[in-house]
C-alpha positions as CSV (number, residue, x, y, z in Angstrom):
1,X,17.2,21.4,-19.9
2,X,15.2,18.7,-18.3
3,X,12.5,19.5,-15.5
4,X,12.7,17.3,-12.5
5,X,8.8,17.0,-12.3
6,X,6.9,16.2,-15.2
7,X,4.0,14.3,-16.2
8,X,1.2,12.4,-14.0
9,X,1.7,12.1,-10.2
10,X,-1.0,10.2,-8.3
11,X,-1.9,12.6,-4.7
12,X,-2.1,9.8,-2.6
13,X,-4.7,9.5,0.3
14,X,-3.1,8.4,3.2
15,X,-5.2,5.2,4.9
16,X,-5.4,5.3,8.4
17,X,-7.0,2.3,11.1
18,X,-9.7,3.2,13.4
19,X,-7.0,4.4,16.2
20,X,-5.7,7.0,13.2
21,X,-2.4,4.7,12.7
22,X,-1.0,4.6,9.1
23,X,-3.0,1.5,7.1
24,X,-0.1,-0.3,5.9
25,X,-2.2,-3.0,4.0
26,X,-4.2,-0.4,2.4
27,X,-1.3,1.7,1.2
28,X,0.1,-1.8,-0.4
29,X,-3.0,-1.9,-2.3
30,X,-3.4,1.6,-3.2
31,X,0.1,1.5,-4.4
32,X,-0.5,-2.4,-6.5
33,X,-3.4,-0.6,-8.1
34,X,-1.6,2.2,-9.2
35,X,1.5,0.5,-10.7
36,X,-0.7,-2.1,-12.2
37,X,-2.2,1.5,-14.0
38,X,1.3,2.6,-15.1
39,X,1.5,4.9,-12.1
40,X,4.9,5.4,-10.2
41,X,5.2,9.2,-9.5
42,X,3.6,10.4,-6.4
43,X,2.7,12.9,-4.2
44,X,2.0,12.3,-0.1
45,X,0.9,14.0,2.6
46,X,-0.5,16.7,0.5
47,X,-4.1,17.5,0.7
48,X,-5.6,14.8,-0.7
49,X,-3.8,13.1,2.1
50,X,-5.1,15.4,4.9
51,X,-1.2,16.9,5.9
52,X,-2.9,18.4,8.6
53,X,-3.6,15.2,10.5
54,X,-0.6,14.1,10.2
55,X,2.5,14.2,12.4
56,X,5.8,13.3,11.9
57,X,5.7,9.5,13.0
58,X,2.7,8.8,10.9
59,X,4.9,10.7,8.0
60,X,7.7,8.0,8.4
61,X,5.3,5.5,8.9
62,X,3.4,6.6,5.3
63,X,7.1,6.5,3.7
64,X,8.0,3.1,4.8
65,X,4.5,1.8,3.6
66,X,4.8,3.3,0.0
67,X,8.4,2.4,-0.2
68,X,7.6,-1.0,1.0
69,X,5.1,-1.0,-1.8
70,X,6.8,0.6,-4.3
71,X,10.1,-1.5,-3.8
72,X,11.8,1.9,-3.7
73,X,11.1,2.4,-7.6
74,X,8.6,5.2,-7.5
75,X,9.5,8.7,-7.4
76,X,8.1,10.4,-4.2
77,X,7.1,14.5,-3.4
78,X,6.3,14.8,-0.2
79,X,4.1,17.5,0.7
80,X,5.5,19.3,4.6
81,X,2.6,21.6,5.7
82,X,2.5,23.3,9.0
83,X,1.4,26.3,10.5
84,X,5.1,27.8,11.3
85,X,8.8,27.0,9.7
86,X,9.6,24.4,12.7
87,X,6.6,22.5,11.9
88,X,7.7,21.9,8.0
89,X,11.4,21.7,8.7
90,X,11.0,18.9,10.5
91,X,8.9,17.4,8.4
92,X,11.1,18.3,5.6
93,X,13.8,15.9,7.1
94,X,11.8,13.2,7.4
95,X,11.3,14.1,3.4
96,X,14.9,13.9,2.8
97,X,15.5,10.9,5.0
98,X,12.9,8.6,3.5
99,X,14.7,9.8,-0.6
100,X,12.4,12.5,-1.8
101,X,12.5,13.5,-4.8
102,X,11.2,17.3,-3.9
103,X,9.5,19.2,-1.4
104,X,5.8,20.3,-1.7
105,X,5.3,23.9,0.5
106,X,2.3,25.4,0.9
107,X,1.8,28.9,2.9
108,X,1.5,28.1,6.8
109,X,-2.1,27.4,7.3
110,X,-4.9,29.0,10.0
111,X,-4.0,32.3,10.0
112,X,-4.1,34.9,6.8
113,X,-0.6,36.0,6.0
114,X,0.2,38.6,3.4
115,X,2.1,38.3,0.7
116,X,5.3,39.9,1.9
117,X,5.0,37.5,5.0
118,X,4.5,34.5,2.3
119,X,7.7,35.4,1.0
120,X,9.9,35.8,3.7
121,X,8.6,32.0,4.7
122,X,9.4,30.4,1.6
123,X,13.0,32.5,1.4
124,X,13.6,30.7,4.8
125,X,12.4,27.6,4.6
126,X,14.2,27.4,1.6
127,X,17.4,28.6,3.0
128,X,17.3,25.4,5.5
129,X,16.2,22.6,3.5
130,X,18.7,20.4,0.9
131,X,15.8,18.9,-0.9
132,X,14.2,21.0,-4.1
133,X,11.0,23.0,-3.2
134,X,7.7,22.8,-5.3
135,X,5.4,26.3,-4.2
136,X,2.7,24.5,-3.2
137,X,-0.4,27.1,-3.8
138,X,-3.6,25.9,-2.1
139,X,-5.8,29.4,-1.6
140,X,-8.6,26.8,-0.4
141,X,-7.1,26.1,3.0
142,X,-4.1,28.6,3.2
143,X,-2.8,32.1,2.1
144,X,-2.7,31.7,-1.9
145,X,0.0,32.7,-3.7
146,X,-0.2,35.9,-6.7
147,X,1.3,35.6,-9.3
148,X,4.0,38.5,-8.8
149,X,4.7,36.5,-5.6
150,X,5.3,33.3,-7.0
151,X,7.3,34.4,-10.0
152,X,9.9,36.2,-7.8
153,X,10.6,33.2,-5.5
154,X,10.9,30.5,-8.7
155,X,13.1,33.4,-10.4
156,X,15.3,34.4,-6.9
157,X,15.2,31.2,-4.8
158,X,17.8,28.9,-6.3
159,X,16.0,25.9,-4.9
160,X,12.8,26.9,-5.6
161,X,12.0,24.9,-8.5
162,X,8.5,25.7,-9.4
163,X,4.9,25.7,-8.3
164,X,2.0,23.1,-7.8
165,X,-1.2,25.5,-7.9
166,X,-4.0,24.5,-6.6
167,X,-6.5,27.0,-6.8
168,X,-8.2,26.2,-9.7
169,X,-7.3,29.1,-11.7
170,X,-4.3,29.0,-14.4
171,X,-3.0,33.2,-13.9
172,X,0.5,31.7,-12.2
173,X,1.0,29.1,-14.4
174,X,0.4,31.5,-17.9
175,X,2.6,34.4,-16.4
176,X,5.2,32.0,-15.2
177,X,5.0,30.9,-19.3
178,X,4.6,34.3,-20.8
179,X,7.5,35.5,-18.2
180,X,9.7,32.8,-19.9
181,X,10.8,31.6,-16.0
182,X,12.1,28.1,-16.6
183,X,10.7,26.3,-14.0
184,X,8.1,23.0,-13.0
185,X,4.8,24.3,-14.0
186,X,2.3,22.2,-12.2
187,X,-1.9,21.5,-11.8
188,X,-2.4,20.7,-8.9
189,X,-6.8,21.2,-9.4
190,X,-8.2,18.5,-11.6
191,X,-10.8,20.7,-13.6
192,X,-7.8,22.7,-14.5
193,X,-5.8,20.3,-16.4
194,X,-7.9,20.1,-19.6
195,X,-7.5,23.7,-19.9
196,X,-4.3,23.8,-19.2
197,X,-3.6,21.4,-21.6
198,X,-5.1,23.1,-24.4
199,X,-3.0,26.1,-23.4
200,X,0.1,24.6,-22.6
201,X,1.4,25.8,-19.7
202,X,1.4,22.9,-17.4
203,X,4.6,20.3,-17.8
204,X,2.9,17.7,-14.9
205,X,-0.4,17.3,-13.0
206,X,-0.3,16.1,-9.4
207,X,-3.8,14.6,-9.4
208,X,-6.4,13.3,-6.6
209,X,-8.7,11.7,-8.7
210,X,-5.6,9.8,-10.3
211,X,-6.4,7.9,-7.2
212,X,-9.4,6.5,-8.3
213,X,-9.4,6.9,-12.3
214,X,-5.3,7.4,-12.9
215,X,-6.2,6.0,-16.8
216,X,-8.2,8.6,-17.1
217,X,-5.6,12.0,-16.2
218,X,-3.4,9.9,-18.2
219,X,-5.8,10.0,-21.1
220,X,-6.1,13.4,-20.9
221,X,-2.7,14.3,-20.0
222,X,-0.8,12.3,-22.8
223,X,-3.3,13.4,-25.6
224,X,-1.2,14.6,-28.1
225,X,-3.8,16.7,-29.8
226,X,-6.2,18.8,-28.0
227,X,-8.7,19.8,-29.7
228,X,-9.6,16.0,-30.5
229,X,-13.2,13.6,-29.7
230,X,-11.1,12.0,-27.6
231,X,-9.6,14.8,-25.6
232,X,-13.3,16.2,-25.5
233,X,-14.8,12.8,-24.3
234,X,-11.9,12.5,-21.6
235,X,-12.7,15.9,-20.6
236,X,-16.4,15.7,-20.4
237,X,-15.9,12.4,-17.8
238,X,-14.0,14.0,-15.8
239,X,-16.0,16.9,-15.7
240,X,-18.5,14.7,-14.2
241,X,-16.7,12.6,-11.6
242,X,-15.5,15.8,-10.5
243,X,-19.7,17.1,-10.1
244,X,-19.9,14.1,-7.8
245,X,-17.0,14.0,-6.3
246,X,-17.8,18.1,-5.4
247,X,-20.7,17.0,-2.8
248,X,-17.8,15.4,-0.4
249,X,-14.5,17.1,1.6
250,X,-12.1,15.5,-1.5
251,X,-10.5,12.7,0.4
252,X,-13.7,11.4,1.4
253,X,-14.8,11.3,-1.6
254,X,-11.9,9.2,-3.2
255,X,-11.9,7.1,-0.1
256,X,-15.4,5.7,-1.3
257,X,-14.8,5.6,-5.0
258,X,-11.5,3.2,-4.0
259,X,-14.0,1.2,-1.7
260,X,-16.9,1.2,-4.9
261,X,-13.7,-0.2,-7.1
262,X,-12.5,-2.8,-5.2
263,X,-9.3,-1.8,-4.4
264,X,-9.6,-1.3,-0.9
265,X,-12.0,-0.2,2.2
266,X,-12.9,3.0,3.1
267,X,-11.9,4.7,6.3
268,X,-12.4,8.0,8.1
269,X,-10.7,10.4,10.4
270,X,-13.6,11.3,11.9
271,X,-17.5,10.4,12.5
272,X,-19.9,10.5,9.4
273,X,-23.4,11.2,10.2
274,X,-26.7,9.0,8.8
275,X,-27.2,11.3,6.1
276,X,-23.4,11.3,4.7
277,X,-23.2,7.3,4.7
278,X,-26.6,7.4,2.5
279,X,-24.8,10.3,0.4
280,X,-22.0,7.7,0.0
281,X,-23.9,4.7,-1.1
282,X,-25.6,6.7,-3.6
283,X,-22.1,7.9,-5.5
284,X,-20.5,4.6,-5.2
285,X,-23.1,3.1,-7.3
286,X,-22.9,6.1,-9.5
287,X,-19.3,5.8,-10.0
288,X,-19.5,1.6,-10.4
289,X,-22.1,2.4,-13.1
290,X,-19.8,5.0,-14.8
291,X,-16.6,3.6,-15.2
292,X,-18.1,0.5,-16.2
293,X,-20.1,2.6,-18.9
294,X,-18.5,5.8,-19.9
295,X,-14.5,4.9,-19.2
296,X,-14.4,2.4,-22.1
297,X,-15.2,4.6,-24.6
298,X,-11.6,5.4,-24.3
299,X,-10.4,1.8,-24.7
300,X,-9.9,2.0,-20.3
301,X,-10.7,-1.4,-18.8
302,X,-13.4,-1.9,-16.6
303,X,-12.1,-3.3,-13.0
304,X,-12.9,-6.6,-12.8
């Protein structure tokens, strides 16, 4: 049987103007430097792309722009966090609306929750949506999801497809393999796809840094033999955009590495002191010094 997500999915930032309206210029451009890359599969509104600042007419708004872009040939997941079932339902119509390929879901946010209340939102929020639902496990900014927990939604919940984890660790994702649950096994953390790799129990990684470097997670991703130099050399570059990329809140960091590549300006929902503007300047020379440098190496071109 065929999974319906597999493989590399860019997590796209979402660019917003000074008066926090969707940038629909710089979403063409994100999008034209991604297919020119060989990306079409992504994920919005997710964390990369700040969910929490976004309400439901920026969420349409976002859809027409990468549909726009995309010429409706891309597939699409569409991340719907909120902090109660009304919030995502809503915003898991605008999903379904815009052609979605799948829902991403994580826990309501704010609050801790337990795991039995975890459950009971997924069970209902699954009960009133049409599209497929990815888990959507993201301990970092919301409830996270054990194992036990996950397993028994993806095994009950007919539309509950699989999981996107987040969190950096792989226990889901190797008792969802060892279980033998037939399901979407995601990465959803960057420094946890090499690993996961190497194990195999991953089937797709929905990657940030595929923002910036998508050659690169697709380097590592289609490697056919893990335990290569080349698997080892991919590894060990990403190992050290993600050091740099660890000093910023993630989307500000890929904001500037898009701005140091030429592929479009930086922007921010909020104020960034003195220091943080000299703190950006330092690591978009870094990075314009790397990928010309180190990315190569794999036979990636250098942006001109």
């Amino acid at each position: 049987m065929e999974k319906l997500i597999e493989g590399v999915y860019s997590a796209l930032l979402t660019p917003r103007l000074a008066g926090d309206s969707i940038d629909g210029t710089a979403v063409a451009k994100l999008i034209g430097f991604q297919i020119g890359r060989g990306i079409r599969s992504y994920a919005i509104n997710g964390a990369t792309g700040e969910f929490c600042l976004t309400t439901p007419r920026q969420l349409k708004d976002v859809f027409a722009a990468v549909l726009h872009a995309t010429g409706g040939d891309a597939t699409i997941l569409c991340g719907v966090g909120g902090a109660g079932v009304v919030q995502v339902l809503e915003l898991a119509k605008i999903a379904e609306d815009n052609g979605a390929a799948a829902l991403l879901v994580p826990s309501p946010y704010f609050f801790p929750y337990q795991q039995d209340d975890l459950r009971v939102f997924f069970e209902t929020v699954a009960t009133r949506v049409n599209l497929p639902i990815m888990l959507y496990n993201l301990p970092q900014f919301t409830s996270g999801l054990q194992a036990t927990t996950a397993c028994q939604l993806i095994r009950d919940v007919p539309n509950i497809i699989g999981i996107k984890d987040s969190s950096g660790s792989l226990d889901i994702l190797r008792t969802l393999t060892d279980e033998h649950i037939f399901c979407c096994r995601v990465v959803g953390n960057d420094s946890a796809l090499a690993q996961a790799i190497r194990e195999g129990v991953c089937d797709g990684v929905i990657s940030g840094i595929a923002c910036i470097v998508p050659d690169l997670i697709q380097t590592i991703f289609d490697r056919s033999s893990s335990d290569s130099q080349s698997f080892s050399l991919a590894q060990g570059l990403l190992t050290q955009l993600i050091e740099q990329l660890d000093a910023f809140p993630t989307p500000w960091g890929l904001r500037w590495g898009l701005e140091a590549l030429g592929v479009t300006h930086a922007w921010s929902a909020q104020p960034v002191s003195t220091r943080r503007a000299e703190q950006s300047r330092r690591f978009m020379h870094w990075l314009q010094t790397w990928h010309s440098s180190q990315l190569p190496q794999l036979g990636i071109p250098v942006l001109q």
